[in-house]
C-alpha positions as CSV (number, residue, x, y, z in Angstrom):
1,X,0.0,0.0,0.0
2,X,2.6,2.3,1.1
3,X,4.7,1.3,-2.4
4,X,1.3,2.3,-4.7
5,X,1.3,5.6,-3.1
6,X,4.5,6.3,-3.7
7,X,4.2,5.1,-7.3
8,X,1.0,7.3,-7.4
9,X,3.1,10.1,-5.9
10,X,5.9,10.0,-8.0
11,X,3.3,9.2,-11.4
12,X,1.1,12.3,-10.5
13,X,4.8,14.5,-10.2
14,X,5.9,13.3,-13.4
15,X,2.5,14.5,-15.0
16,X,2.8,17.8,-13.9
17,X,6.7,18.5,-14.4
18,X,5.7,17.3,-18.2
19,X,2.2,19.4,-18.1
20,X,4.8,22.7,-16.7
21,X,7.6,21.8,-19.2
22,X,4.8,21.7,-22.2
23,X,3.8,25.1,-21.5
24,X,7.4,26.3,-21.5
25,X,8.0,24.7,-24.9
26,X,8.4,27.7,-27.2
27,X,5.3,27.7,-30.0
28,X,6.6,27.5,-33.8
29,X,6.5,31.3,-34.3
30,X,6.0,33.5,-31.4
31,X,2.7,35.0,-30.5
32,X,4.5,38.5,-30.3
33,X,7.1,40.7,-30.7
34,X,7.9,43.0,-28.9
35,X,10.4,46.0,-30.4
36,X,11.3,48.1,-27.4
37,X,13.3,51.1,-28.1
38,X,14.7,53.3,-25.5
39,X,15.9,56.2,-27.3
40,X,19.0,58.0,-26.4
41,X,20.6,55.5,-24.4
42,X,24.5,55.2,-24.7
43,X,25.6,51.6,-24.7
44,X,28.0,52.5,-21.5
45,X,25.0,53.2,-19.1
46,X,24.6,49.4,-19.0
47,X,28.1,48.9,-17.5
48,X,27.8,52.2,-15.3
49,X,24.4,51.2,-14.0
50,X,25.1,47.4,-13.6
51,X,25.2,47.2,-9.5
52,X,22.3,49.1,-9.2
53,X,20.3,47.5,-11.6
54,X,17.4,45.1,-10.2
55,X,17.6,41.4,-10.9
56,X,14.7,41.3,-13.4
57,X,15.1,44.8,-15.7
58,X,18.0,45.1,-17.6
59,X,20.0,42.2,-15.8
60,X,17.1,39.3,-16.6
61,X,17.2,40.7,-20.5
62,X,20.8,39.9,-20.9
63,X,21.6,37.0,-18.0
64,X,18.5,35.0,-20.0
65,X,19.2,36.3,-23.5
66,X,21.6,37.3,-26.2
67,X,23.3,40.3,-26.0
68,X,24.9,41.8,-28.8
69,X,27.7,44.3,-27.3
70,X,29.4,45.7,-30.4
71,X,26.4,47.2,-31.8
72,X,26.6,50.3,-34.1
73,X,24.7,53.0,-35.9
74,X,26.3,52.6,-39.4
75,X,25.3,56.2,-40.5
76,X,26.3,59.9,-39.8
77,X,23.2,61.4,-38.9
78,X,22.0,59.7,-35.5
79,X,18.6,61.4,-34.5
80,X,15.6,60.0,-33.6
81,X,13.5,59.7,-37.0
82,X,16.3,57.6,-38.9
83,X,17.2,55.9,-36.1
84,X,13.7,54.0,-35.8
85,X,13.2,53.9,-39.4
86,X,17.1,52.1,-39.4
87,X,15.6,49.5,-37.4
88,X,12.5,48.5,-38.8
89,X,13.4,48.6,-42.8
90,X,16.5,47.3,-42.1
91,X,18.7,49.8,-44.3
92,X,20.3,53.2,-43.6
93,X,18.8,56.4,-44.7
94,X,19.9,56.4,-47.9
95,X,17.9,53.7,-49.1
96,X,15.1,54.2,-46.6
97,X,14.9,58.6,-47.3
98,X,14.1,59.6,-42.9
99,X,17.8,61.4,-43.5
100,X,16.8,63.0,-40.3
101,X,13.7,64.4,-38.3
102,X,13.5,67.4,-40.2
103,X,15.0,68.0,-44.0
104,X,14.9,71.1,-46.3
105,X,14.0,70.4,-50.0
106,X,15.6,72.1,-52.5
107,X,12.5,72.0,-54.8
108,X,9.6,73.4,-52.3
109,X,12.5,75.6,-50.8
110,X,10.7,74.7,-47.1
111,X,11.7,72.5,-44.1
112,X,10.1,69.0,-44.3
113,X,9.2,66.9,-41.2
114,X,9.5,63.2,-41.4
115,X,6.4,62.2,-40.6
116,X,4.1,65.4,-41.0
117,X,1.1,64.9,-44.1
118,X,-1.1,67.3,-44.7
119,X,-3.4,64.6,-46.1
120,X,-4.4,63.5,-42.6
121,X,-5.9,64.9,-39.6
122,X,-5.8,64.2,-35.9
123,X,-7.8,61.9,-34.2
124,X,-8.8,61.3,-30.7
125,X,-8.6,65.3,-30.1
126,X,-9.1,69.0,-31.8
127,X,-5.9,69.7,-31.8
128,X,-3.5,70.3,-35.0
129,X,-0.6,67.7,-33.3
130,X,-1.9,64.6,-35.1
131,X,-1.2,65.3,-39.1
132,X,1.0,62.5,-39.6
133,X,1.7,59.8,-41.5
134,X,4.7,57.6,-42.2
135,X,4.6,58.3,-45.9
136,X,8.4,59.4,-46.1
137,X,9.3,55.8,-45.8
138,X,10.4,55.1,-48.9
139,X,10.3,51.4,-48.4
140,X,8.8,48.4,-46.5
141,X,9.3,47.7,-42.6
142,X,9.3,44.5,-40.8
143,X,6.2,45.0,-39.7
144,X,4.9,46.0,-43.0
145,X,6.6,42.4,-44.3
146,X,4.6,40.6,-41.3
147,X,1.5,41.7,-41.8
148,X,2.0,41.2,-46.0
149,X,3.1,37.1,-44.7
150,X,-0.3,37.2,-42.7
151,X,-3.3,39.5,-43.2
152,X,-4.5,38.6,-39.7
153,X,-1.5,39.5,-38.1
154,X,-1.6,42.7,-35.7
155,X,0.5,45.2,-35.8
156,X,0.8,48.2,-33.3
157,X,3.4,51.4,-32.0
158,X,3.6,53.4,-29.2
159,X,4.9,56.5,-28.1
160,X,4.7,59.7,-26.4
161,X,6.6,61.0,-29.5
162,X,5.0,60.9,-32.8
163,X,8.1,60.2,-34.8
164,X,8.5,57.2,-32.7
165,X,5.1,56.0,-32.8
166,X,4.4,56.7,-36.5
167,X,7.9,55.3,-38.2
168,X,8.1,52.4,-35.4
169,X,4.4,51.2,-37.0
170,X,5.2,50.8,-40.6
171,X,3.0,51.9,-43.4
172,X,0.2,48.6,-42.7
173,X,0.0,49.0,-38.8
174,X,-3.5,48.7,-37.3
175,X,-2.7,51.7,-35.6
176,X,0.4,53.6,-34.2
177,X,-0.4,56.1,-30.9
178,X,1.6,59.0,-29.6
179,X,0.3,61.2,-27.0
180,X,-1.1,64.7,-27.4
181,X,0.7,67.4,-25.1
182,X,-2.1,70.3,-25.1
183,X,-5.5,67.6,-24.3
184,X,-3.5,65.1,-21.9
185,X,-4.7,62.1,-24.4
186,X,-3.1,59.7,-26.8
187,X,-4.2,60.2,-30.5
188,X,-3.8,58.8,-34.0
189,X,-4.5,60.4,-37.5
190,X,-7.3,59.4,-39.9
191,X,-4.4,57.0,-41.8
192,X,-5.4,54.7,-39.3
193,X,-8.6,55.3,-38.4
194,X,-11.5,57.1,-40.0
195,X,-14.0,58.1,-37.9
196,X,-12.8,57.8,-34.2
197,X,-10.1,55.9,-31.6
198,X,-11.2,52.2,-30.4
199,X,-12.8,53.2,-27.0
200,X,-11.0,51.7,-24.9
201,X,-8.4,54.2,-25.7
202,X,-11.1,56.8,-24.8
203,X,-11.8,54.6,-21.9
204,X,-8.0,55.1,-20.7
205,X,-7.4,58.7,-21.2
206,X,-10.7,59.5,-19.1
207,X,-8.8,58.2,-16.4
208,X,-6.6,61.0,-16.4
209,X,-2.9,58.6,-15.5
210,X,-1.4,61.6,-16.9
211,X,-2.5,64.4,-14.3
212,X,-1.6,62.0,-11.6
213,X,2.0,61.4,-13.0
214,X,2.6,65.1,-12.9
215,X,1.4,65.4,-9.5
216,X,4.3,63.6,-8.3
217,X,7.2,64.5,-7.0
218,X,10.5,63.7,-8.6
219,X,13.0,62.8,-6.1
220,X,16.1,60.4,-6.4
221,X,15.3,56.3,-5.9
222,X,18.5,56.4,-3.6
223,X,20.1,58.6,-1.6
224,X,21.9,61.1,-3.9
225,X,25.6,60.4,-2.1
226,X,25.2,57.1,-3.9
227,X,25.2,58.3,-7.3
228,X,28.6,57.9,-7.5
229,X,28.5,57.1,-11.4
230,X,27.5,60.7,-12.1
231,X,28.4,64.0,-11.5
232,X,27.6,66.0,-8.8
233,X,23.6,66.9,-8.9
234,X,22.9,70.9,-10.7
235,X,26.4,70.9,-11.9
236,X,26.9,74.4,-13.4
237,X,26.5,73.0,-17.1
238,X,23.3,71.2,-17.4
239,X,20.0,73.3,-18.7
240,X,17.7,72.0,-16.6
241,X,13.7,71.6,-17.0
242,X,10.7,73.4,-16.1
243,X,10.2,77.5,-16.9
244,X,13.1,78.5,-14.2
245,X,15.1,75.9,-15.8
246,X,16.0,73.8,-12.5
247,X,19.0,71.5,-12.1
248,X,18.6,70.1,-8.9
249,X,16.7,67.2,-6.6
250,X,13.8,67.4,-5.7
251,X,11.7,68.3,-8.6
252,X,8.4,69.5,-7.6
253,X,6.5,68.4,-10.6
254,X,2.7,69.4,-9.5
255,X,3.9,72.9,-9.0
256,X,6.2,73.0,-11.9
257,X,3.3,71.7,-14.5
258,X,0.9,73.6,-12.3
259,X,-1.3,70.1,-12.0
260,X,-3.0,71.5,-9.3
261,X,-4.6,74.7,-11.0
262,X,-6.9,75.7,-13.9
263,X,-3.6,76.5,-16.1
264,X,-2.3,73.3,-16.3
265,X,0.7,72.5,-18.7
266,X,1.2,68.7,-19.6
267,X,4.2,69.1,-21.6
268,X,6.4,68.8,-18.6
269,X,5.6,64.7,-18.7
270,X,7.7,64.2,-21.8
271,X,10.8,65.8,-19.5
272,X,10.3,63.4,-16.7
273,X,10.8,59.5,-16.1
274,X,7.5,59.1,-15.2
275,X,6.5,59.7,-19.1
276,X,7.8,56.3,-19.4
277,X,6.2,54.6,-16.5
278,X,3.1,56.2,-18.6
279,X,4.5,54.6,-21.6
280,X,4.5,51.5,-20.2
281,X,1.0,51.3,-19.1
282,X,-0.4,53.0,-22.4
283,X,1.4,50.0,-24.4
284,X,0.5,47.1,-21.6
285,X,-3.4,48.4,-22.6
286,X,-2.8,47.8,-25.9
287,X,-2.0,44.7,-25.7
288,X,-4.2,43.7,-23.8
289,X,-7.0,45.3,-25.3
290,X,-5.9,44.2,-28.8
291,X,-5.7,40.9,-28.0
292,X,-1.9,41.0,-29.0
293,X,-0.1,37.6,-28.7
294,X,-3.3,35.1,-28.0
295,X,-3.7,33.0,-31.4
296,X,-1.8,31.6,-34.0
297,X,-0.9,34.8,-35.8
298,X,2.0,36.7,-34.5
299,X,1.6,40.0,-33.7
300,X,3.9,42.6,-33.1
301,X,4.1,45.8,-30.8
302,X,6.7,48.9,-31.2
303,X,7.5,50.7,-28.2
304,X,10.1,53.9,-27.6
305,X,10.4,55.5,-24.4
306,X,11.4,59.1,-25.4
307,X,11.8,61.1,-22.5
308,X,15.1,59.5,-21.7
309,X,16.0,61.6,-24.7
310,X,14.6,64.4,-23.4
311,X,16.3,64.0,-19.9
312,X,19.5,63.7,-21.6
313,X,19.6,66.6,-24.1
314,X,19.2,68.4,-20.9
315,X,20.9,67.0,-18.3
316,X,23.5,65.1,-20.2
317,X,25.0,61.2,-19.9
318,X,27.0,62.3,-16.4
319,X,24.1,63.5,-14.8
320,X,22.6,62.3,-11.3
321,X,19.2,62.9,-13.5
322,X,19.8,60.5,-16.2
323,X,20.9,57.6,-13.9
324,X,18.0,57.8,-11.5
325,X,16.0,57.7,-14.7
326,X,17.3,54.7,-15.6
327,X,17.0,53.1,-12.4
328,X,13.4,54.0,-13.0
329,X,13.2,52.4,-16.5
330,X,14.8,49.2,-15.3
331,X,11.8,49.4,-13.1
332,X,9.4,49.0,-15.4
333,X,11.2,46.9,-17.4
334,X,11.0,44.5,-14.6
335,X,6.8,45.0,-14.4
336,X,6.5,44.5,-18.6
337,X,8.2,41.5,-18.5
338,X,6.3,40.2,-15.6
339,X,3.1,41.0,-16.9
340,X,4.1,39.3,-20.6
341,X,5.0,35.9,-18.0
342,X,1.7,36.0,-17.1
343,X,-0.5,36.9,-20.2
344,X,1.4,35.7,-23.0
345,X,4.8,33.5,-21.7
346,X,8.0,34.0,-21.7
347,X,8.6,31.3,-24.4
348,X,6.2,32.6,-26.8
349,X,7.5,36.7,-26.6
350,X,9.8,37.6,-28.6
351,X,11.6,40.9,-27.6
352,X,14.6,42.9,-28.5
353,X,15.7,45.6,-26.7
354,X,17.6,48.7,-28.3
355,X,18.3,52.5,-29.0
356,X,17.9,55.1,-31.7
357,X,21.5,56.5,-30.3
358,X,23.5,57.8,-27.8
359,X,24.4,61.2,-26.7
360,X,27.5,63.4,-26.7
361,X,29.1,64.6,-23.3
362,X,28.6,67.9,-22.6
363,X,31.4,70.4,-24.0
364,X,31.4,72.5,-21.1
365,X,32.1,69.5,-19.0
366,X,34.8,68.2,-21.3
367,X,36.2,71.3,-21.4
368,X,36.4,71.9,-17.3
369,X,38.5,68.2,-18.0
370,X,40.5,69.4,-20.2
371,X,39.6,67.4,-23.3
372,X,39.2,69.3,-26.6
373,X,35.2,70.1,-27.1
374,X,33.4,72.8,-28.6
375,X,30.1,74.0,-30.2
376,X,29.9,74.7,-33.9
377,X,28.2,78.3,-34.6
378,X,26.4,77.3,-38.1
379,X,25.0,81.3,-38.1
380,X,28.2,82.7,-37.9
381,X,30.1,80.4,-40.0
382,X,27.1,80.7,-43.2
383,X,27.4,84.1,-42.6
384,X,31.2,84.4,-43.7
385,X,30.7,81.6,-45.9
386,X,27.9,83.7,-48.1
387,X,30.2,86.9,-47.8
388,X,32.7,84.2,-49.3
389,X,30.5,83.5,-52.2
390,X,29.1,87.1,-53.1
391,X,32.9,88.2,-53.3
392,X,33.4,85.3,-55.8
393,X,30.5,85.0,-57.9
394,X,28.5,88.5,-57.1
395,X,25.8,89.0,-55.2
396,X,22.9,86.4,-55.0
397,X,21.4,84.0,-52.4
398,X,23.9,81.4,-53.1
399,X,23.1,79.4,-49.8
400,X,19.4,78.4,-49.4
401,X,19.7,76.5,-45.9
402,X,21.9,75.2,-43.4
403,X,20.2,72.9,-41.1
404,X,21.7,69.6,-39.1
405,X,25.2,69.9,-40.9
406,X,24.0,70.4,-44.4
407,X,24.8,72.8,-46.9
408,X,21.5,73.6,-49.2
409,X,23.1,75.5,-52.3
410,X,20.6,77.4,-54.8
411,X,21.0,75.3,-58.1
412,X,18.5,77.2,-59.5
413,X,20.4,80.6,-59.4
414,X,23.7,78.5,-60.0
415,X,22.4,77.0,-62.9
416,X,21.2,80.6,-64.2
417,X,24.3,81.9,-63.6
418,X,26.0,79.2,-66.0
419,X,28.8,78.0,-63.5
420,X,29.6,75.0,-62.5
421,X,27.6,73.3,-59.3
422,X,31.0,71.1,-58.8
423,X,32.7,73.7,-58.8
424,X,30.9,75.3,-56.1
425,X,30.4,72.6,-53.8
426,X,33.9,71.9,-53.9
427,X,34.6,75.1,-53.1
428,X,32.2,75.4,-50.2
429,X,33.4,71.9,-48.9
430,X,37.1,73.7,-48.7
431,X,36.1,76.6,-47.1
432,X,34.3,75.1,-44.3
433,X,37.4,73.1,-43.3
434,X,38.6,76.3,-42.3
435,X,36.0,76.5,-39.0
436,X,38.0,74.8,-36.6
437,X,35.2,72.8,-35.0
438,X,35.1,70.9,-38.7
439,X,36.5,67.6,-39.4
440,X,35.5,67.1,-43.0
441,X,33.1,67.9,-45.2
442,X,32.2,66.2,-48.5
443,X,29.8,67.3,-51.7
444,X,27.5,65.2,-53.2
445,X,28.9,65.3,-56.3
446,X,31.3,63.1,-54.3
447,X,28.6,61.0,-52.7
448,X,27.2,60.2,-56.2
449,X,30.4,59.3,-57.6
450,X,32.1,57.3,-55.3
451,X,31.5,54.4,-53.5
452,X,33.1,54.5,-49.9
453,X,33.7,51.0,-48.1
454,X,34.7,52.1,-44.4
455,X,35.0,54.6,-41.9
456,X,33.6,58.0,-41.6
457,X,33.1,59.1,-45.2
458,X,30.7,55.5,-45.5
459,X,28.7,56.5,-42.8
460,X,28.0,60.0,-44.2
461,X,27.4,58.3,-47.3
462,X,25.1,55.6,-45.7
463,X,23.2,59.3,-44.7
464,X,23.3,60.8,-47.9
465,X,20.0,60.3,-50.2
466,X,20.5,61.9,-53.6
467,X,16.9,63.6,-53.8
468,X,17.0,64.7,-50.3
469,X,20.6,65.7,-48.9
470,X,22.4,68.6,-49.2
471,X,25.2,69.6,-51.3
472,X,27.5,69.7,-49.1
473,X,27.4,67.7,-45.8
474,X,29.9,68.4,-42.6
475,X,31.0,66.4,-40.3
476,X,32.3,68.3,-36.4
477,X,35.5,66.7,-35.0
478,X,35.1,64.5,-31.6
479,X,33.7,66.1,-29.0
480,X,32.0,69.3,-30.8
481,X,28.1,69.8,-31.2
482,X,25.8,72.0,-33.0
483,X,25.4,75.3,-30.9
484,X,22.0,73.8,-29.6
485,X,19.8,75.3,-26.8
486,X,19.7,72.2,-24.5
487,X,23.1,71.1,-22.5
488,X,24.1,68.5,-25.2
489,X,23.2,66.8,-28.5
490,X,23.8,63.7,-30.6
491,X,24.4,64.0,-34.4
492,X,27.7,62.2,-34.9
493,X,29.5,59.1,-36.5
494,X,31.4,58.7,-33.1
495,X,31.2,56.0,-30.5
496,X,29.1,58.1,-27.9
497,X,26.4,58.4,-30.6
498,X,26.6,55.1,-32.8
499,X,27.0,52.7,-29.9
500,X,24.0,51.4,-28.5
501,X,22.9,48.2,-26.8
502,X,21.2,45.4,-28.7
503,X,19.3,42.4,-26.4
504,X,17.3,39.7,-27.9
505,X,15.4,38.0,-25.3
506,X,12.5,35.0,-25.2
507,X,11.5,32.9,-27.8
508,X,14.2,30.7,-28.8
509,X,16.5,33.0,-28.1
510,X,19.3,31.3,-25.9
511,X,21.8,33.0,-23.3
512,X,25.0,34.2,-24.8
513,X,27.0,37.0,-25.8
514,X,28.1,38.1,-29.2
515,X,30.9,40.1,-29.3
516,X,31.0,40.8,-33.4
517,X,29.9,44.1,-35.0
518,X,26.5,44.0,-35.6
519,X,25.0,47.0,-37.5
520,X,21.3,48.4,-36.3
521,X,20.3,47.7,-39.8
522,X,20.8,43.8,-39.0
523,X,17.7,43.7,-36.8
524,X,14.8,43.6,-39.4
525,X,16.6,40.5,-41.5
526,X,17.1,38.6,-38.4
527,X,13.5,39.2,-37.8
528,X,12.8,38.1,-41.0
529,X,14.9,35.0,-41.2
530,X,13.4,33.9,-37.7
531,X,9.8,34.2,-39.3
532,X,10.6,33.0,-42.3
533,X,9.2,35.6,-44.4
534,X,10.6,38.4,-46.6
535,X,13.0,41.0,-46.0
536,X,12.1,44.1,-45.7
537,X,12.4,45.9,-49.9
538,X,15.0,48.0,-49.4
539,X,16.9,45.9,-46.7
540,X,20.8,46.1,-46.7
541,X,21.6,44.8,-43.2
542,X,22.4,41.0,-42.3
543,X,20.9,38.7,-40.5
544,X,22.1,37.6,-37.2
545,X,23.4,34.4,-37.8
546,X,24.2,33.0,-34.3
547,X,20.8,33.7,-33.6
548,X,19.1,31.8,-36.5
549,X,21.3,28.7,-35.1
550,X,18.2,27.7,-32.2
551,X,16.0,28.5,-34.9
């Protein structure tokens, strides 16, 4: 008797170890994926951050997945808009047209934003912020491929930012989200829906997360002495937030957004980490309301956390700000992946974890260092270089535009003039290597005519789209930004700005660490090779082989 229950025992034990292990077994495809990007964040603020980290954020992504610590941004211009784009079509912005958030064009002779179109309207509010569309992609994404492979796939973006939201979705999402500043609510445009939002959308902005977000108070997670991975707290360089511009712990947000009174300002949210604890919940509902990752169809969800840009521009990398913000994030990283255990499983989530791009350090703190740093004047320097021009070729608006470190020459009046564009460009390109903040500067005359294989002319290249670009691009030496408002800026070919973190985690995905250059224009192709469906059109990146090996 006492040998049958045993037997019994040990039967019934066996039964549910192989009833547990069954549910762990990873489905053919996974149910979802899950694309989180967390924009301006330098690969170093894993290492820097490491001890403090808790068990199940950041440390749970890469002790249980692969994590790819060589990743680059293969391009010049690392901003936001090409920086998702990169990711989700798989090519740089020469093939894929977002050469940056905002563009001039020759031909209209007006600035161009990269997801602004007129054609659509917003939805979910009255206010103008919701005209957008992603349009300017010039070719397929991922999730455009996905949901080509398998009409009934879902696929939705999220973000406070609509550059994010709308270039993370792809040109077929169901719908892509960003949040609306002036009402308090997250919108879409009429490109996604006609008529109105889903309600449960309506259903979550009526209960107003926003306002109590901004009636918290910002305070460090640890006693500030133990930031010892940053600078001192309102160091004498950093801009700070809010209208008096403050630098220093404790941030009283309620009175700072004025939360509390009939003037209320929601703007202040985007500057804060609890934008992304909002983030977070906002991207949770859809899933959960959309039934993301609960049939045979896989699904797939963008989310960027943008206010860590925001904290950055504006605090910079060394600040006692950005690291208690991402203490925060990890945070929530540790409540998303809990809540995907419990609603979708581990084994059947497929996520990958990365950045748009870094940030520089500050130049004022370099400088007080002593390592060579500056801030390019690009009023100044067009001034002289028009002066330059009139006392060559006369007087005449030879320069249209300078913006993000491109020259917009007037072809039209060149052309009248009967001179050689060459012979201008080339010109130009020589006289800027005169400002000493300048490392190069290139035509594209070159561009067209060349075909460069490595190092920093290939990344400007890798930037340079022939209908879009300027006609003459410059690139600032190490250390040197645009002469921007905020404390700091990223915009460069260099480490701080082109090395970010890459962590594939879940479904198949085994624990290791690859230590090869991997390009952020790899992602999409493995992506495609683990669902076995097409690359994305204009793809030039390469799958991740060692990752295809569990496949």
């Amino acid at each position: 008797m006492k040998n049958t229950i045993i037997l019994i025992s040990i039967i019934l034990f066996i039964n549910n170890n192989n009833a547990i292990s069954q549910n762990k077994i990873p489905s053919e495809k996974p149910k979802l994926i899950i694309g989180i990007v967390i924009e301006q964040m330098r690969y170093d603020y894993i290492n820097r951050f490491w001890e403090k980290f808790e068990k199940n954020g950041f440390k749970r992504l890469i002790n249980e997945g692969t994590f790819c610590k060589n990743t680059n941004i293969n391009y010049m211009f690392t901003q936001t808009a090409p920086g998702i784009a990169s990711i989700y079509t798989g090519t740089t912005p020469s093939m894929h047209g977002i050469i940056a958030n905002d563009w001039y064009t020759s031909l209209g002779k007006k600035e161009k934003n990269a997801v602004v179109d007129a054609n659509f309207k917003a939805i979910g509010t009255n206010n103008k912020n919701g005209n957008f569309s992603p349009v300017n992609i010039l070719t397929t994404t991922i999730n455009d491929e996905l949901k080509i492979s398998d009409r009934k796939s879902k696929v939705y973006s999220v973000s406070i930012s609509e550059l994010s939201s709308v270039l993370g979705g792809g040109h077929l999402a169901n719908g892509s989200f960003w949040w609306d500043e002036e009402s308090g609510k997250w919108i879409s445009s009429t490109y996604y829906y006609k008529d109105s939002l889903p309600n449960w959308i309506n259903e979550f902005n009526n209960k107003l997360f926003h306002e109590t977000y901004l009636a918290k108070e910002w305070n460090t997670l640890l006693p500030t002495n133990q930031y010892t991975e940053s600078t001192l707290d309102s160091a004498k360089y950093e801009y700070g937030i809010g209208k008096n511009r403050q630098t220093y712990f404790p941030y009283n947000i309620a009175e700072m957004s004025n939360i509390l009174k009939t003037n209320k300002s929601y703007s202040l949210l985007k500057d804060i980490p609890f934008g992304n604890n909002f983030t977070k919940d906002f991207a949770i509902a859809t899933i959960v309301n959309e039934k993301l990752g609960k049939d045979e169809h896989t699904d797939f969800i963008s989310i960027s956390f943008s206010p860590t840009q925001n904290i950055g521009q504006k605090f910079g990398p060394n600040s006692v700000e950005i690291e208690d913000t991402y203490l925060r994030i990890d945070k929530e990283l540790s409540h998303f992946l809990t809540f995907i255990d419990e609603n979708i499983g581990k084994e059947n989530t497929l996520v990958f974890l990365t950045s748009d791009h870094g940030v520089a350090e500050i130049p004022k703190y370099l400088d007080e260092i002593k390592i060579p740093s500056g801030k390019f004047n690009a009023n100044y320097s067009m001034a002289i270089l028009k002066t330059y021009l009139n006392a060559i070729y006369g007087e005449g608006d030879w320069v249209l535009k300078y913006t993000d470190q491109q020259i917009y020459l007037n072809t039209n009046l060149i052309e009248d003039s009967r001179l050689s564009l060459k012979d201008i460009q080339d010109k130009v390109a020589l006289f800027m290597l005169q400002f000493d903040a300048i490392a190069s500067a290139i035509t594209s005359t070159q561009m067209v005519q060349s075909n460069f294989t490595d190092g920093v002319f290939k990344k400007m290249q890798n930037s340079f789209n022939q209908k879009q670009s300027g006609d003459v691009m410059i690139n600032l030496k190490p250390g040197y930004i645009e002469d921007v408002k905020y404390a700091t800026y990223s915009n460069s070919p260099y480490t701080y700005d082109s090395h970010i973190p890459l962590i594939w985690y879940g479904w198949k995905i085994n624990r290791r660490t690859i230590y090869r250059d991997i390009n952020i224009t790899d992602i999409a192709p493995t992506i495609s090779s683990l669902l076995n469906i097409s690359f994305p059109n204009g793809y030039t990146g390469k799958p991740i082989f060692e990752l295809l090996e569990n496949k």
